[in-house]
Biopython code that builds the backbone (N, CA, C, O; Angstrom):
import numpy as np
from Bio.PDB.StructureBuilder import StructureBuilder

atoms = [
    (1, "UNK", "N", (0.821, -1.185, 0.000)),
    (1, "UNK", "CA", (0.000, 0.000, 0.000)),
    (1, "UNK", "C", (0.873, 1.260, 0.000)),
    (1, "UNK", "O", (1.022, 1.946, -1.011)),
    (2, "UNK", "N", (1.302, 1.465, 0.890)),
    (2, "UNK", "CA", (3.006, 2.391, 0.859)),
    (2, "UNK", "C", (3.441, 2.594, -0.426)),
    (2, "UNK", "O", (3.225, 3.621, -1.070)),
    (3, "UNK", "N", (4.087, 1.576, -0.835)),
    (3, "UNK", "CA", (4.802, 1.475, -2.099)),
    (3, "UNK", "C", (4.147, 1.856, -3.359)),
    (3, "UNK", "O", (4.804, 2.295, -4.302)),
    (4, "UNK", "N", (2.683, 1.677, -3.409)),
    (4, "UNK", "CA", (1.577, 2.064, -4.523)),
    (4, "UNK", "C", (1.378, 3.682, -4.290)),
    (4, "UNK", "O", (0.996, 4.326, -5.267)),
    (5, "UNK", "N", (1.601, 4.337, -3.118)),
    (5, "UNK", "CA", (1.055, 5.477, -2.909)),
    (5, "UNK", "C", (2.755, 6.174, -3.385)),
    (5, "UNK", "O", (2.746, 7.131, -4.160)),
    (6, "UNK", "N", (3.763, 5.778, -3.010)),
    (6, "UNK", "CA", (4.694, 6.715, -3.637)),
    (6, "UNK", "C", (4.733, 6.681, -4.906)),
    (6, "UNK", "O", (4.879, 7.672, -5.622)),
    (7, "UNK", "N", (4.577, 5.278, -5.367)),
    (7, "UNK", "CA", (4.370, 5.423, -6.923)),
    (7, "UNK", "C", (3.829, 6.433, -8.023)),
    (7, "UNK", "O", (4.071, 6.711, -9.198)),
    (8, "UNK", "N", (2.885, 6.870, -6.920)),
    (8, "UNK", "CA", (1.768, 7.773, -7.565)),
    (8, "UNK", "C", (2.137, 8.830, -7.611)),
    (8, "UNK", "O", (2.080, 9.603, -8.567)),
    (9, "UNK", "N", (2.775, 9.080, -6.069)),
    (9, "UNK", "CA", (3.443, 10.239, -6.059)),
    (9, "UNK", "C", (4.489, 11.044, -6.843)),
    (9, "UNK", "O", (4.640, 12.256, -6.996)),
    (10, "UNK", "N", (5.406, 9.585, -7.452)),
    (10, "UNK", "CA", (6.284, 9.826, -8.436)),
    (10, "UNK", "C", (5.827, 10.350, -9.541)),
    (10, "UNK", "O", (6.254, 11.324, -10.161)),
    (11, "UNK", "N", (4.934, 9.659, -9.764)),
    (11, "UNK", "CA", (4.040, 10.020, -11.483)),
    (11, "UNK", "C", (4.041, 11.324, -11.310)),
    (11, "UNK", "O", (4.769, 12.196, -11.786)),
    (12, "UNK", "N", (2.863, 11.384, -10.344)),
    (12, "UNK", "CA", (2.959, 12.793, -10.511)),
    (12, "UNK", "C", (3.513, 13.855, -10.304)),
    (12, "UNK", "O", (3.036, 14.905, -10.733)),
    (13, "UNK", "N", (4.672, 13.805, -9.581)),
    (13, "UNK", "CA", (5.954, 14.911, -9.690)),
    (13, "UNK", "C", (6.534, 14.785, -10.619)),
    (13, "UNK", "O", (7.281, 15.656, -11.063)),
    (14, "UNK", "N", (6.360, 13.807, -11.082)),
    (14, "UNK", "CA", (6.951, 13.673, -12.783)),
    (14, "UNK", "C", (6.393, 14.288, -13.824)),
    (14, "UNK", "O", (7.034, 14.842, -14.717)),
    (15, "UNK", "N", (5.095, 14.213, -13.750)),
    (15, "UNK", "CA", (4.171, 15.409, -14.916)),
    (15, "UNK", "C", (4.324, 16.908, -14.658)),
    (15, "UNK", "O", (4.576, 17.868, -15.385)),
    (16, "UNK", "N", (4.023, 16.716, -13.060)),
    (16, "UNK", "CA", (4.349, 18.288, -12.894)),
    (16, "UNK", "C", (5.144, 19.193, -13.337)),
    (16, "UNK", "O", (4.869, 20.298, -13.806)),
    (17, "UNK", "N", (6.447, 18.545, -13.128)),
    (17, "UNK", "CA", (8.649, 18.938, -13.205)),
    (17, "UNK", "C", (8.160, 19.228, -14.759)),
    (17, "UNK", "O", (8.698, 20.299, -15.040)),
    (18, "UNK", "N", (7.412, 18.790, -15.876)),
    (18, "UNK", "CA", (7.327, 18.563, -16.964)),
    (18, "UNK", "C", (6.564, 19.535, -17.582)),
    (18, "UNK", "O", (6.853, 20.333, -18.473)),
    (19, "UNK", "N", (5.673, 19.366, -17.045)),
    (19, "UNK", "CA", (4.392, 20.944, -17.889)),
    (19, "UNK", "C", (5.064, 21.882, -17.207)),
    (19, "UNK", "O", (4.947, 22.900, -17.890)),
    (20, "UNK", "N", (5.869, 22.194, -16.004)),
    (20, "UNK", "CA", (6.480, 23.360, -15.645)),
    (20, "UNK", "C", (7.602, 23.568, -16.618)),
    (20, "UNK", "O", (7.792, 24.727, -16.987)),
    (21, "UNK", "N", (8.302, 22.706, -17.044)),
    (21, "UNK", "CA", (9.603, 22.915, -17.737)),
    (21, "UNK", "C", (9.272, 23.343, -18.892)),
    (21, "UNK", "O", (9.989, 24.187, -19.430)),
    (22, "UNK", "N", (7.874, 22.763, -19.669)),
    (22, "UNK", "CA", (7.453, 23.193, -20.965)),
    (22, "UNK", "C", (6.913, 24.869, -20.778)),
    (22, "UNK", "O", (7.256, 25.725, -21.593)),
    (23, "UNK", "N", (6.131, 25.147, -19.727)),
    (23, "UNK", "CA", (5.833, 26.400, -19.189)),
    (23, "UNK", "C", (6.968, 27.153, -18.986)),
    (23, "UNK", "O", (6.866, 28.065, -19.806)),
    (24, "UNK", "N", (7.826, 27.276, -18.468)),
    (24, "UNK", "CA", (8.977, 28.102, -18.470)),
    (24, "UNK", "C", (9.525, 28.082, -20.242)),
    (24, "UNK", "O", (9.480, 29.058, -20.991)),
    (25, "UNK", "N", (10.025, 26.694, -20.601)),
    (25, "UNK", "CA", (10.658, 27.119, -22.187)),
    (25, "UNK", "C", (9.564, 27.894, -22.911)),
    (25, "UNK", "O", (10.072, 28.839, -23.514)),
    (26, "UNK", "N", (8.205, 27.830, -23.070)),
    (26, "UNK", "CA", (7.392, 28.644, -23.765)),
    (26, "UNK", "C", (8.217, 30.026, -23.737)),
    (26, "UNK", "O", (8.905, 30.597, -24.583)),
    (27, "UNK", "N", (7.829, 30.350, -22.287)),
    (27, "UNK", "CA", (7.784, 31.807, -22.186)),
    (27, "UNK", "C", (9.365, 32.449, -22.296)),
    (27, "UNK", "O", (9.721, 33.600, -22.550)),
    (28, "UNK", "N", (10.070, 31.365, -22.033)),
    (28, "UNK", "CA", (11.745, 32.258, -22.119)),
    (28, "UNK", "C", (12.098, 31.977, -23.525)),
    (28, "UNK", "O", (12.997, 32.693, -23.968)),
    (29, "UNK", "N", (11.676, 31.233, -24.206)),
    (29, "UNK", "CA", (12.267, 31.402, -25.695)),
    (29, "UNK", "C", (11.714, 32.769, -26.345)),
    (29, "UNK", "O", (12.458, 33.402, -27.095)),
    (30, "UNK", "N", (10.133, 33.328, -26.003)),
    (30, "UNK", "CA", (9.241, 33.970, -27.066)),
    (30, "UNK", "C", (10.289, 35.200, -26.118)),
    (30, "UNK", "O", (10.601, 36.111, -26.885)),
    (31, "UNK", "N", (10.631, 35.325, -25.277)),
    (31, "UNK", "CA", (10.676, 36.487, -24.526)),
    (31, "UNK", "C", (11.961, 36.851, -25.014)),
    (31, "UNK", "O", (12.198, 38.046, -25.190)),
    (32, "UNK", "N", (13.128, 35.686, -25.343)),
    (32, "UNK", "CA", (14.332, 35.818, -25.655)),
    (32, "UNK", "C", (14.566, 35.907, -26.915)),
    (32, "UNK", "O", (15.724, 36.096, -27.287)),
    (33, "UNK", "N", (13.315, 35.768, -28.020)),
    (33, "UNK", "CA", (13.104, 36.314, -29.371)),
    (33, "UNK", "C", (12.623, 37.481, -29.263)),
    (33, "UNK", "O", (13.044, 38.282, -30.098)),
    (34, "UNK", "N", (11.792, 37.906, -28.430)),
    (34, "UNK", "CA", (11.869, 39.623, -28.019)),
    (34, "UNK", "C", (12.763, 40.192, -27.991)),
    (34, "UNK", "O", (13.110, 41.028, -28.825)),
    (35, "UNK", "N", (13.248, 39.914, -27.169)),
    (35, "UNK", "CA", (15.001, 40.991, -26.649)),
    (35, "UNK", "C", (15.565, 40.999, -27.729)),
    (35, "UNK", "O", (15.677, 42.077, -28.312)),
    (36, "UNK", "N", (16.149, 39.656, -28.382)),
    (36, "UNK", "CA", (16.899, 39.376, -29.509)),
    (36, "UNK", "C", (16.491, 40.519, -30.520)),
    (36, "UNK", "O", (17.355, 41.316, -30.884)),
    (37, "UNK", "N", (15.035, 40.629, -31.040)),
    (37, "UNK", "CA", (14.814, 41.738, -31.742)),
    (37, "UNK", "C", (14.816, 43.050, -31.414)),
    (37, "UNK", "O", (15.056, 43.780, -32.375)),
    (38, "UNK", "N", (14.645, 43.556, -30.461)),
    (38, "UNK", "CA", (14.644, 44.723, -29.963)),
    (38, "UNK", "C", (16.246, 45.173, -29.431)),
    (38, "UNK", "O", (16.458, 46.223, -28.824)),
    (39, "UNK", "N", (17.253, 44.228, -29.761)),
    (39, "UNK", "CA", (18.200, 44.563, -29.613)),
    (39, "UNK", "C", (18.970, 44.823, -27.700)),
    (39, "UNK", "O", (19.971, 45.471, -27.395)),
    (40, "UNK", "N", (18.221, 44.200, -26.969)),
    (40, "UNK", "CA", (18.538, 44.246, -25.772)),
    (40, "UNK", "C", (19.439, 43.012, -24.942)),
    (40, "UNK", "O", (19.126, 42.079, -24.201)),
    (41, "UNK", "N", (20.801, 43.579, -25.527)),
    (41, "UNK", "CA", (21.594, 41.879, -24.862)),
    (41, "UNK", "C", (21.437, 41.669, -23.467)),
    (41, "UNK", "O", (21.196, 40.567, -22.974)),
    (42, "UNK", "N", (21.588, 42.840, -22.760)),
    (42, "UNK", "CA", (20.923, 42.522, -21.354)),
    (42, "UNK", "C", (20.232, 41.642, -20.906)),
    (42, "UNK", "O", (20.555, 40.567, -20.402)),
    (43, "UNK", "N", (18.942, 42.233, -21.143)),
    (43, "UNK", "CA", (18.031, 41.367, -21.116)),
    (43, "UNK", "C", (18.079, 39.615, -21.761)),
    (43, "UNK", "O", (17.308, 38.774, -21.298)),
    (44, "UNK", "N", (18.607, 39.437, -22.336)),
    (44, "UNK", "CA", (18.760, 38.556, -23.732)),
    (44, "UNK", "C", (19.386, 37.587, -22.697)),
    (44, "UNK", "O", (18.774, 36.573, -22.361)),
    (45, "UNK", "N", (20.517, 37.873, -22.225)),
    (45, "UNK", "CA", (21.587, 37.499, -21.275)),
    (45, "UNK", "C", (20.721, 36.928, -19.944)),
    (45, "UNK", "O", (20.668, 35.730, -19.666)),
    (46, "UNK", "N", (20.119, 37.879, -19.248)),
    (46, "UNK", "CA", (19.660, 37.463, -18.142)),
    (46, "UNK", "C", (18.732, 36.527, -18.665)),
    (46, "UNK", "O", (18.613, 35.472, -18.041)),
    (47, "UNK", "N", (17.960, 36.726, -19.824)),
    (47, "UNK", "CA", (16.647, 35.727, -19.535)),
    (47, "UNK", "C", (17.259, 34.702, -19.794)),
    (47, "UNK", "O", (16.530, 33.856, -19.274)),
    (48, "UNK", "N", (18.838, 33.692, -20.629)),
    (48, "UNK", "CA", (19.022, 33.032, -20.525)),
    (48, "UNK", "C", (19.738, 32.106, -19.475)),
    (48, "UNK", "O", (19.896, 30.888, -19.555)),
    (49, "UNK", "N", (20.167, 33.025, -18.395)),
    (49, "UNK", "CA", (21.055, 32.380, -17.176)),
    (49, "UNK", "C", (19.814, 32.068, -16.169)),
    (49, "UNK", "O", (19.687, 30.949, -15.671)),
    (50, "UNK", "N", (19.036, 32.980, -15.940)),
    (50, "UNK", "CA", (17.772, 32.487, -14.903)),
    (50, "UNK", "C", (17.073, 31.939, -15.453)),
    (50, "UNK", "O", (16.658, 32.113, -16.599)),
    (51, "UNK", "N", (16.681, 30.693, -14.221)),
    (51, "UNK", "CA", (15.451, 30.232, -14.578)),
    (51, "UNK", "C", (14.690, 30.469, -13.461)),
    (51, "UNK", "O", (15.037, 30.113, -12.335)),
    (52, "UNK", "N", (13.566, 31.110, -13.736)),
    (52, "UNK", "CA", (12.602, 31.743, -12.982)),
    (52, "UNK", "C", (11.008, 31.226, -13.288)),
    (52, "UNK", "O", (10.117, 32.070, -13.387)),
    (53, "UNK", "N", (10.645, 29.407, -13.466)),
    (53, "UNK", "CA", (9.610, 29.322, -13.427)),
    (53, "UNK", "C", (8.503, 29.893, -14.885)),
    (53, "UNK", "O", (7.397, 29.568, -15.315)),
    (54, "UNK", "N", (9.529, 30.856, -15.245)),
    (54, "UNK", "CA", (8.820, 31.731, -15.898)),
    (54, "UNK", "C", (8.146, 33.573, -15.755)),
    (54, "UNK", "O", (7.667, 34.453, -16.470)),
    (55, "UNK", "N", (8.633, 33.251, -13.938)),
    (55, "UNK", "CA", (7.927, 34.600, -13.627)),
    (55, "UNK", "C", (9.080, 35.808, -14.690)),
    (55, "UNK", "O", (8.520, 36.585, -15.464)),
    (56, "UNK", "N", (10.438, 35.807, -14.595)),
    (56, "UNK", "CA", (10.868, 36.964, -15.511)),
    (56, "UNK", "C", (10.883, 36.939, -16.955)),
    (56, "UNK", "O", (11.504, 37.769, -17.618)),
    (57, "UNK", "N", (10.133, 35.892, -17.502)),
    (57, "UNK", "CA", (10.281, 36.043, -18.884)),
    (57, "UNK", "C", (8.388, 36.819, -18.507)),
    (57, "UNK", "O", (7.792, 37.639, -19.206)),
    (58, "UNK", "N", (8.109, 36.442, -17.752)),
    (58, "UNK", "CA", (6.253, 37.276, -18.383)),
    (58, "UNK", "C", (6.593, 38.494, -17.652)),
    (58, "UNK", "O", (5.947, 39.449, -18.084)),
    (59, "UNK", "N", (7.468, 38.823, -16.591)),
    (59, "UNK", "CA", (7.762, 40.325, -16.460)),
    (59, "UNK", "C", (8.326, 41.498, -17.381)),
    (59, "UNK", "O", (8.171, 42.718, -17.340)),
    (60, "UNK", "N", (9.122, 40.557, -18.326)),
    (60, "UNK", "CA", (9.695, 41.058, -19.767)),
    (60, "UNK", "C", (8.520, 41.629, -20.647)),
    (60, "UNK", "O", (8.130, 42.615, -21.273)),
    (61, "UNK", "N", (8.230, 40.387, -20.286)),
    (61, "UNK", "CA", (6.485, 40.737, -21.838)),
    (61, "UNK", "C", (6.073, 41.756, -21.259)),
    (61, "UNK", "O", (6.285, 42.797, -21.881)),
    (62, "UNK", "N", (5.461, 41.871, -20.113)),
    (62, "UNK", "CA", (4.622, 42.799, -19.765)),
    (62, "UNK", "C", (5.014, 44.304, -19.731)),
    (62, "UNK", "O", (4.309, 45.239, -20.111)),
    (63, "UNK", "N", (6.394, 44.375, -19.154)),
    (63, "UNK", "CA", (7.002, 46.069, -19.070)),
    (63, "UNK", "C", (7.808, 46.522, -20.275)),
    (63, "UNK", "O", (8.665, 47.406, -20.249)),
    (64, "UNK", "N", (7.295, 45.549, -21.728)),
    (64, "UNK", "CA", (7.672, 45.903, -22.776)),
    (64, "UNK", "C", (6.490, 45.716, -23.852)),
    (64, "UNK", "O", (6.737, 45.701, -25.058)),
    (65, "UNK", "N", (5.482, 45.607, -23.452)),
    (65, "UNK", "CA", (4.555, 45.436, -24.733)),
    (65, "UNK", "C", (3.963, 46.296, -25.069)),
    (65, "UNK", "O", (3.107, 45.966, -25.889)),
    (66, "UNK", "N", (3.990, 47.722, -24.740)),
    (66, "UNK", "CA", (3.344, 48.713, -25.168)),
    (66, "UNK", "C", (4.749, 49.828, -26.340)),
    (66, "UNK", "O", (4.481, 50.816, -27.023)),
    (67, "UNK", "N", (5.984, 49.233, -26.180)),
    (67, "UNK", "CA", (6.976, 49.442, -26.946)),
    (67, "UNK", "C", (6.815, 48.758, -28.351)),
    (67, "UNK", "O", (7.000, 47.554, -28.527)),
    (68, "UNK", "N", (6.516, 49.489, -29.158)),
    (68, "UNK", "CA", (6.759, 48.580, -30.644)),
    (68, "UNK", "C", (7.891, 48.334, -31.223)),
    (68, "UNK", "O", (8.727, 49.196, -31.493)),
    (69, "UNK", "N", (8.010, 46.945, -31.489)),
    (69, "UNK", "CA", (9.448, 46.170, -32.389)),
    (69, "UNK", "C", (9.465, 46.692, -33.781)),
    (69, "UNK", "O", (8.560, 46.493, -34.591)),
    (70, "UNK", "N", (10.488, 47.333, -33.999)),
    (70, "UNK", "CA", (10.504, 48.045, -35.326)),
    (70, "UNK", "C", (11.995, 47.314, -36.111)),
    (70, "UNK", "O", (13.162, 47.066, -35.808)),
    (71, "UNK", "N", (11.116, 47.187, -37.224)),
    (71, "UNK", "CA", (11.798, 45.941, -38.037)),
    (71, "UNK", "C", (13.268, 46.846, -38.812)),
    (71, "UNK", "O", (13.114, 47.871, -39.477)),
    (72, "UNK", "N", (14.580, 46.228, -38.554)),
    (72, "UNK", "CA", (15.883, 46.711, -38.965)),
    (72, "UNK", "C", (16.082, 46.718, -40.661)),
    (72, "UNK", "O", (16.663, 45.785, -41.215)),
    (73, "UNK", "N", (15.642, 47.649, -41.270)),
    (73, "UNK", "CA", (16.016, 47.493, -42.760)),
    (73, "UNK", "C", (16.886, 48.131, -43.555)),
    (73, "UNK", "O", (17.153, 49.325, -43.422)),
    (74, "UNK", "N", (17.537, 47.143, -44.704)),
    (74, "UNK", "CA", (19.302, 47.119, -45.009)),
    (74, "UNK", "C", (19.184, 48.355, -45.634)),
    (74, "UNK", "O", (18.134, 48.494, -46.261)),
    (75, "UNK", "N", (19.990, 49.331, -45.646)),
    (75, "UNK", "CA", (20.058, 50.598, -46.155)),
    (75, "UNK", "C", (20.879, 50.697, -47.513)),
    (75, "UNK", "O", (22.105, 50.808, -47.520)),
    (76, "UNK", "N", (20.225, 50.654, -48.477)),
    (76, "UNK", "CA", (21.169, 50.425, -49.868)),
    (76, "UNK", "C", (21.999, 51.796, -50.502)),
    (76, "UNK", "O", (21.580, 52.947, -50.630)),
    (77, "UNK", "N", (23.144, 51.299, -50.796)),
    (77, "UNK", "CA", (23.773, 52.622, -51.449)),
    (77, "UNK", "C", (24.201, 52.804, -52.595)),
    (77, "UNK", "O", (24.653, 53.903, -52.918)),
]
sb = StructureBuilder()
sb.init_structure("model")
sb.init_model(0)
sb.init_chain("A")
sb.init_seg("    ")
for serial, (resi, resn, name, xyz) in enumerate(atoms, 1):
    if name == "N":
        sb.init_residue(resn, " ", resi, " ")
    sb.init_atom(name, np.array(xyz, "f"), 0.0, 1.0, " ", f" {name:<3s}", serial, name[0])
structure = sb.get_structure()
């Protein structure tokens, strides 16, 4: 009985560790294709050394989405 109940327990810290890990890569890749475009290595930098669950990649989104990404175009001469 013991042994059936950790089992379970395993499973499911196992799904959990998992939709969290997919939840964090969501949000730090889109966030780190943000920066990347907007030209902010800073940022770019930090969002790749922390892992924060996710909370600083949706703090990114949020205190930057009213900034528009303006697209870099080649200047011909």
């Amino acid at each position: 009985m013991l042994i059936e109940w950790i089992n379970m327990h395993v499973i499911a810290t196992i799904v959990i560790l998992f939709v969290v890990a997919i939840w964090d890569l969501i949000w730090k890749l889109t966030a780190m294709w943000k920066a990347s475009k907007r030209g902010s290595k800073g940022w770019f930098v930090v969002l790749m050394i922390f892992n924060t669950v996710g909370i600083l990649p949706i703090l990114y989104h949020l205190f930057t989405k009213d900034n528009k990404i303006e697209e870099i175009k080649p200047t011909s001469k």
